[in-house]
ZAVORO-309331 format. One line per 4 residues: number of its first residue (from 1); their letters; for each residue z, y, x of C-alpha. Coordinates in Angstrom, 2 decimals, padded with zeros to 5 digits. Layout:
<bakols>
NUM) A) Z:Y:X | ...
</bakols>
This chain:
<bakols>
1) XXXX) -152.69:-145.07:261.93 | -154.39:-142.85:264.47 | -157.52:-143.17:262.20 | -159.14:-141.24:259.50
5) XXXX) -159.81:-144.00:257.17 | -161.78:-145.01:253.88 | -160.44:-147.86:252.19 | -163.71:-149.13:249.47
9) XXXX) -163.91:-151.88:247.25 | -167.55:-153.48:247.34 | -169.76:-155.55:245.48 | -173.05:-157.13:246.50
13) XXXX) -174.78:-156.94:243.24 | -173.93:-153.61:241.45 | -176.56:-151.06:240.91 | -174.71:-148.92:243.31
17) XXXX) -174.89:-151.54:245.73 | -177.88:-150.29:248.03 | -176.94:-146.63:247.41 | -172.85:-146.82:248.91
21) XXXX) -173.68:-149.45:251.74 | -176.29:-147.03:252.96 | -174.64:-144.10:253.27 | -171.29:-145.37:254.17
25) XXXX) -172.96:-146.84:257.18 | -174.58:-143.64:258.03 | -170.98:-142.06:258.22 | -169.82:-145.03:259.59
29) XXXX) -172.65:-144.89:262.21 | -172.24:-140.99:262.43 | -168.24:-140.66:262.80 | -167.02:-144.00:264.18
33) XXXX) -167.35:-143.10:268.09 | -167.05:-139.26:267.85 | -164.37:-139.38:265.72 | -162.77:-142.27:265.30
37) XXXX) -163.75:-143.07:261.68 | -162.59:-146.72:260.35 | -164.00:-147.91:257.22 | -162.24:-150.85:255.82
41) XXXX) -164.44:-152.37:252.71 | -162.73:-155.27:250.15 | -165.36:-157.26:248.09 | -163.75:-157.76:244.83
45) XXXX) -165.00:-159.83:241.80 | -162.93:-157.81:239.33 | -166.40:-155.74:237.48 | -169.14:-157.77:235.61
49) XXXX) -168.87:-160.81:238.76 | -171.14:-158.69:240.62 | -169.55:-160.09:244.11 | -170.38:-164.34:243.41
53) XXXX) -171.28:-164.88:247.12 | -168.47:-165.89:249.76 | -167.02:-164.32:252.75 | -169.94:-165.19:255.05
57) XXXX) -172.63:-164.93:252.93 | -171.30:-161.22:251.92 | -171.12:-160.27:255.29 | -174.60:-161.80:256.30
61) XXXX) -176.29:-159.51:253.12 | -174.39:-156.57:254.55 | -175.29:-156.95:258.04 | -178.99:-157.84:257.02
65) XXXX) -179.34:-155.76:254.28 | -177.81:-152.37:255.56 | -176.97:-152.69:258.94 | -173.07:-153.30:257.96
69) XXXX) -170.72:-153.00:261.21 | -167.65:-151.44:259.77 | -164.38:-154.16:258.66 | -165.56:-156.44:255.79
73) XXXX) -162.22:-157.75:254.57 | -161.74:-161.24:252.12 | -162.71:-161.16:248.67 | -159.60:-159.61:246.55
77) XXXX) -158.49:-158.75:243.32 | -158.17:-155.07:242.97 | -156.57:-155.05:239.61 | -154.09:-156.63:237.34
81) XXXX) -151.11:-158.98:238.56 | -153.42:-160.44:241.14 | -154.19:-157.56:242.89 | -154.09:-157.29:246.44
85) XXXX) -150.59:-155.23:247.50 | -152.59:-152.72:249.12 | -154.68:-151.49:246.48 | -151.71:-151.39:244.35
89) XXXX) -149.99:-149.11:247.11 | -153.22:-147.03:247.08 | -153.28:-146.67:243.25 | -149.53:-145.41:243.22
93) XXXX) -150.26:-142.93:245.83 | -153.84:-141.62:244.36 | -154.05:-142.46:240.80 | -156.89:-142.17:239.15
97) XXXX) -157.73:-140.00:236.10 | -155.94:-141.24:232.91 | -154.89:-144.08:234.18 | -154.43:-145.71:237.84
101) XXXX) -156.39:-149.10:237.31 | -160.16:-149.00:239.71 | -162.72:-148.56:237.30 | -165.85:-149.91:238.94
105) XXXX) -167.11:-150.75:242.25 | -167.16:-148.63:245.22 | -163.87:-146.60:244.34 | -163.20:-145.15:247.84
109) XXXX) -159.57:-143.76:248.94 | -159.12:-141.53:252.24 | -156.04:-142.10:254.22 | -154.95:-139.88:257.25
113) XXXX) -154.03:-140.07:260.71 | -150.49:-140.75:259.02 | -151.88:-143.66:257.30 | -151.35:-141.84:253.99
117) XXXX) -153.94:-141.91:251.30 | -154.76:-138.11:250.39 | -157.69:-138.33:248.22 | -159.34:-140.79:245.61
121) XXXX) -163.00:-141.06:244.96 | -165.21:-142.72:241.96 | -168.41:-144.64:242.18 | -170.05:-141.27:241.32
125) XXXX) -168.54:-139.02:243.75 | -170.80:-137.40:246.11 | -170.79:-138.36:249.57 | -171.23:-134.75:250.68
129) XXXX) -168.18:-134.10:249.12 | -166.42:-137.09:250.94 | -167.99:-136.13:254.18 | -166.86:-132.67:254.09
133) XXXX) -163.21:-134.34:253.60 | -163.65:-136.30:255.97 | -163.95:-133.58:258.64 | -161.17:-131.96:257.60
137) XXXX) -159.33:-134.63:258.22 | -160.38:-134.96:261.62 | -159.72:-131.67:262.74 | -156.09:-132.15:261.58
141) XX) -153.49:-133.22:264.12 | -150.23:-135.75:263.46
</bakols>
């Protein structure tokens, strides 16, 4: 609460890997102070076992790799009966096209001052597109 937010579910060896980590620290980097931005990322498994590495090892890469300083949460399941109750409360509130499941990495869900999730994002979304959300959602007061 109090927080714009984007909730992302990560994976250290996608193809997307290098692309999302960059730019969602450059938000991170560019929003976090000014306006209070929180990113809150969840390695998950669930696609191809493109996240193998641990806790500490995944936030080592991340911090190495791309300069990483937003919250890197535990490894979690983001689908199925195993999946972590707050991606299931994000897919009820923001489901996805056709169905709710998360189809690949780096699915991305925006959540308000109010701590409600308002908008849902693919792998493919741009980030100017996010980023311009994201400022409307700053402006906007509780």
């Amino acid at each position: 609460r109090d927080h714009v937010t984007l909730i992302v579910n990560v994976a250290s060896k996608c193809t997307l890997t290098q692309e999302h980590y960059t730019k969602l620290s450059a938000l991170y980097h560019k929003y976090s102070e000014s306006k209070g931005l929180r990113i809150m990322a969840f390695p998950t498994n669930d696609f191809a076992k493109q996240e193998p590495w641990a806790e500490p090892q995944i936030k080592e890469f991340v911090k190495k790799q791309f300069n990483v300083t937003f919250d890197m949460f535990s490894k979690i399941s983001v689908n199925g009966d195993n999946a972590h109750p707050l991606w299931k409360y994000l897919k009820e509130r923001q489901p996805g096209f056709l169905f709710n499941a998360i189809k690949w990495n780096f699915t991305k869900f925006l959540v308000d001052k109010n701590g409600q999730p308002v908008k849902r994002y693919g792998p493919t979304d741009s980030f100017e597109t996010i980023e311009a959300d994201l400022l409307k959602y700053f402006e906007m007061t509780e």
